[in-house]
N, C-alpha and C positions, 0 to 999 in steps of 0.2 A: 569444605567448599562443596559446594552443590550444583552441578549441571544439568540441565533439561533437553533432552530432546526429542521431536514431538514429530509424529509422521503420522497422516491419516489416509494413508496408502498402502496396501500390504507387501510385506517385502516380497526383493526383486526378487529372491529367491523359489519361488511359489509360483508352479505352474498354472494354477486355477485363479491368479489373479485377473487373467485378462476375459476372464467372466464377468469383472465385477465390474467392465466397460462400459455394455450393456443396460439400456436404459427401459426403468420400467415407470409402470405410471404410481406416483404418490401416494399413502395411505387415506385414506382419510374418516371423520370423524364420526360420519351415521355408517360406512360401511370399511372398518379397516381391514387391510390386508391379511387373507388368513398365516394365522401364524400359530406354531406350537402350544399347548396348553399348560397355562405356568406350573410350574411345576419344577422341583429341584434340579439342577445342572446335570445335565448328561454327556457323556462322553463317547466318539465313534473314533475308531483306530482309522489311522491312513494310513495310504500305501506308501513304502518307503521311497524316497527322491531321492534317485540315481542321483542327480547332479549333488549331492553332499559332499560337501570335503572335509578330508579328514578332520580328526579335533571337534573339540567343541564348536556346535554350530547355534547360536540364539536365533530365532528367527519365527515371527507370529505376525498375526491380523486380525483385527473383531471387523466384523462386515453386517451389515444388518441380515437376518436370520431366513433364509429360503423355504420353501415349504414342505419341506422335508426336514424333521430334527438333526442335527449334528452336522449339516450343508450350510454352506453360503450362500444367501440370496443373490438374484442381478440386482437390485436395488443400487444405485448407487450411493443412496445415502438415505438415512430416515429424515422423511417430511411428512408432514400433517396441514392439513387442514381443520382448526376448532374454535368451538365459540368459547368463550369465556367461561370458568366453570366444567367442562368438559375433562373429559379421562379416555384415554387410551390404552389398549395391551398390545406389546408386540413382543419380538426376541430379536438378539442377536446372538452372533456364532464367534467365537473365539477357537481361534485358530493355530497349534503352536507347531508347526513345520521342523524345529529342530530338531537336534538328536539327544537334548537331554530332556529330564521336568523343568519345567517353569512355574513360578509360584507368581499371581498376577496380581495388581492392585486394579479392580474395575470400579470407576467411576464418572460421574458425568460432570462438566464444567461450561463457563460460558463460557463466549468466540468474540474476537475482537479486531479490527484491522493493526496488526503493527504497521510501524514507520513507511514502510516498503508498500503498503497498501493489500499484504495478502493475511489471507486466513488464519488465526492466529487464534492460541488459546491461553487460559490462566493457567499459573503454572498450580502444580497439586499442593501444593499448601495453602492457596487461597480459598478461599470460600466463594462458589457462585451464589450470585444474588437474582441472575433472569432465569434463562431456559435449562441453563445445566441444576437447576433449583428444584424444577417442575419433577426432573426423572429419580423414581426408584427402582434399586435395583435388589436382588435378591440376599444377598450377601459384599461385606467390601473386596473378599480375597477370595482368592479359588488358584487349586493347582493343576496344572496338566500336563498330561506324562509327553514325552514326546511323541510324535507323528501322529496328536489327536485331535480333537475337537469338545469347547466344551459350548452346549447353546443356552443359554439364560433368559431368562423371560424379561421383562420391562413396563414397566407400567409410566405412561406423561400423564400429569392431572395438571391443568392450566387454571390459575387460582382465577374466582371468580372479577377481581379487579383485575386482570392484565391488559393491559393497553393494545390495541386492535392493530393490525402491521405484522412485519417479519420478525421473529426471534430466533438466534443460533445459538446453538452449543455442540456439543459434541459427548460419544460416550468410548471412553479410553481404556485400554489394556495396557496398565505401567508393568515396567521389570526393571530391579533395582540393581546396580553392579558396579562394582566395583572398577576405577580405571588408573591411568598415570596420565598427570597433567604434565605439560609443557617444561615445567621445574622440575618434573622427578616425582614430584608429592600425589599421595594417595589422594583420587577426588570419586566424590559419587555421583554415579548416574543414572539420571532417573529418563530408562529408552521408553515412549510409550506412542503408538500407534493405532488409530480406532476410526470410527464414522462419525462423521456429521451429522448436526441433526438440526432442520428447519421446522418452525411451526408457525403458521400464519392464523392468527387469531381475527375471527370476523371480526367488522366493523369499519369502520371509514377508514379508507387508504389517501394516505397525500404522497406520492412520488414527486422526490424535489430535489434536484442539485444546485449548489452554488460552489460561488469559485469567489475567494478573499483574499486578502493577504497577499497582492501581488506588489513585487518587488522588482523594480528592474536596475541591474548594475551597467552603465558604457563603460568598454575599455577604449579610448580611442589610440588611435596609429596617429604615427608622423604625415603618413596619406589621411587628410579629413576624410576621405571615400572608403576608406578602409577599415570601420572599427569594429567594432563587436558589440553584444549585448547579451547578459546572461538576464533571464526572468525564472525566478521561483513565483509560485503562485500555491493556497492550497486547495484542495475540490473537498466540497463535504457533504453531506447525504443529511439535508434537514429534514427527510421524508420520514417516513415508518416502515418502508420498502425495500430490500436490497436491489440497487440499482450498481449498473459500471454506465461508462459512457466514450462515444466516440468525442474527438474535441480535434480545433481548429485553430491556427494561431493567424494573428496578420498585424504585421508589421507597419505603420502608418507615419507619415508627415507631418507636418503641420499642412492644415485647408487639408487634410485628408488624404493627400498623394501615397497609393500604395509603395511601397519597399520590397516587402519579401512574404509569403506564406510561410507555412509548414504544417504538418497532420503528425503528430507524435501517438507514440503506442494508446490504446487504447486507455481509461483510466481503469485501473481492477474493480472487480466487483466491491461497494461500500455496503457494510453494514449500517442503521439505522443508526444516526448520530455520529456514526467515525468520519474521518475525514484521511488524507493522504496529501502530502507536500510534495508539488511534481516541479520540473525546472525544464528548460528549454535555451538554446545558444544559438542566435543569430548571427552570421559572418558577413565583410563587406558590407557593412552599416556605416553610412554617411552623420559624417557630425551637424543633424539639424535644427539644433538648440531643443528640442525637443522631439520625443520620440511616443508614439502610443504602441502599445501592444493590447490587440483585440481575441480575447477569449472567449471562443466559442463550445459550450458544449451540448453534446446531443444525446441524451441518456439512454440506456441501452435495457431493460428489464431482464431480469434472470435468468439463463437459459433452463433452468428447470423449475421454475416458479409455476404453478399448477394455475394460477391468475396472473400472469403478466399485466402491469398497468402502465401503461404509458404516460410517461411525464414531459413538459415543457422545457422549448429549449431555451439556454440559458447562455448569456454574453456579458461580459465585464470587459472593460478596460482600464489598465493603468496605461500612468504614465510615466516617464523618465528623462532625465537633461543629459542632453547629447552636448556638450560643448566643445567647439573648434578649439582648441585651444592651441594645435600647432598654427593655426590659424591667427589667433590672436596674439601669441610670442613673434610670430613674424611682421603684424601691423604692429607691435608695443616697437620691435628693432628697429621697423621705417619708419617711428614716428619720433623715437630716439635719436637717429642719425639724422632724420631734418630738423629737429629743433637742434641739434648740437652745431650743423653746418648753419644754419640761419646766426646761432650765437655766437660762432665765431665769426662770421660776417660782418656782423653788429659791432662786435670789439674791434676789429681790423678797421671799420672806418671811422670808428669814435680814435683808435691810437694813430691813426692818420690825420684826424684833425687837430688834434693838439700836438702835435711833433712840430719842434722851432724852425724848420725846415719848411715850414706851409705858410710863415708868416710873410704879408708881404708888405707889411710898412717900411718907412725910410730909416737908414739906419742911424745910429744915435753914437756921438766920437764924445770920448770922458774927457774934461780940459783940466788939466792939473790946476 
């Protein structure tokens, strides 16, 4: 069995993480960010962390590369700017905080939104086929002693067809280990934590969200006034752009009569082509034989995109059958009971008129 898990955060452990908070400006492609000169992996000893507790301690981070060898940059994350065809050098720094060696698998892969709509990557036995494609690195493995540092050089080369818009991946430091599953049984794990990496390749941007696949379910109450409505809907990024977005809900009548708002969480950032299945729960919803729910959303561009573009806002509606139906079991019961009281009426004077008791002719004597 095989488990994955994937942090592109340095661990909590690591005082010099909250450097890596710190924002700075973008590489880019006629003038990149100075950086080390390639050159085989080097290694700088740190200072030991008091906060260590006893035992064996794992604990690492790859950060994009500062300008000083064997340091972590503020960078929060590697991004470019290139045209097509274009080549980059930078570095990163690999970081192993713990108190033993670690032996590392470095490599790069693409980024995808999972279910949830966040950041997400292929696991390492996949092959990337975009941005995690483009990067080479020096070597696949490298060891480092504990409380050190190792920095590696990097090279992006963006193939000359690549399509103009946003590309993500990521470049990872895996460590393999052994653990005990849930049943007892031996399983592997593969821990790995690294940096992001954006590359926006010239050429025509279309920033574009839409919203599909809206669904809406009524639950009605025995109060028509009181029912519910669940709506899934999903948002999808047909742009080239990483966009998130703020969004708007409105609950509507028939002839358009408002019902209810709502403003739910924002949608997460989409990568180019992913999409995210969001849902929303309306309360005290009246049974109006139909129901509209109006989706509004209002895109948000990158918070560190070097070109933010702004995109059009975008509205859908479904719609949904709100049926009375305590409504109409109560008109089926009073319409049941006056036809059953009308039928027995009907009968009672039809058994009244034929009863020998109604007749009023003369009577008739048998003469033997």
């Amino acid at each position: 069995m095989r488990t994955t898990r994937s942090r592109l955060l340095p661990s909590a452990t690591a005082l010099a993480v909250a450097l890596l908070a710190l924002v700075a400006s973008p590489a880019g492609a006629q003038n990149p960010r100075p950086t080390p000169k390639p050159s085989p992996p080097t290694t700088k000893a740190l200072q030991s962390d008091p906060d260590l507790e006893p035992g064996v301690v794992n604990s690492w981070a790859l950060t994009p590369a500062g300008d000083k060898p064997g340091e972590p940059g503020t960078r929060p994350n590697l991004s470019y700017e290139l045209s097509p065809g274009a080549e980059v050098k930078d570095a990163v720094t690999l970081l192993n905080y713990g108190n033993v060696q670690l032996t590392f698998r470095i490599y790069a892969t693409d980024a995808f939104n999972n279910v949830d709509g966040n950041f997400d990557l292929l696991t390492g036995d996949k092959t990337p086929v975009d941005a995690g494609s483009w990067v080479t690195l020096p070597q696949a493995n490298i060891t480092v002693p504990a409380q050190a540092t190792a920095t590696l050089p990097i090279t992006i080369a963006v193939p000359p067809d690549a399509g103009p818009g946003d590309h993500a991946a990521a470049i990872l430091a895996s460590s393999q280990a052994e653990g005990t599953g849930a049943d007892g049984k031996i399983i592997n794990l593969d821990r790995r934590t690294g940096s992001r990496l954006y590359v926006r390749v010239a050429g025509p941007v279309s920033p574009a969200l839409d919203v599909e696949k809206i669904k809406g379910t009524y639950h009605p109450a025995l109060n028509p006034l009181g029912g519910s409505l669940d709506v899934s809907y999903t948002v999808r990024n047909r742009g080239n752009v990483r966009l998130a977005a703020k969004q708007r809900l409105a609950l509507q009548a028939p002839f358009g009569i408002g019902l209810d708002k709502a403003t739910p969480v924002d949608v997460p950032e989409l990568l180019p082509g992913n999409s995210v299945t969001l849902q929303a729960t309306f309360s005290g919803v009246p049974a109006t034989v139909l129901l509209a729910t109006k989706i509004t959303l209002t895109p948000l561009a990158a918070k560190d995109a070097a070109s933010p573009e702004a995109a059009a806002e975008r509205t859908r509606t479904g719609r949904t059958l709100a049926i009375p139906w305590s409504v109409l079991v109560l008109l089926l019961v009073v319409g049941l009971l006056t036809y059953a009281r009308k039928a027995y009426r009907r009968h009672r004077d039809e058994d009244a008129a034929t009863s020998p008791s109604s007749s009023t002719g003369p009577d008739v004597a048998l003469v033997p």
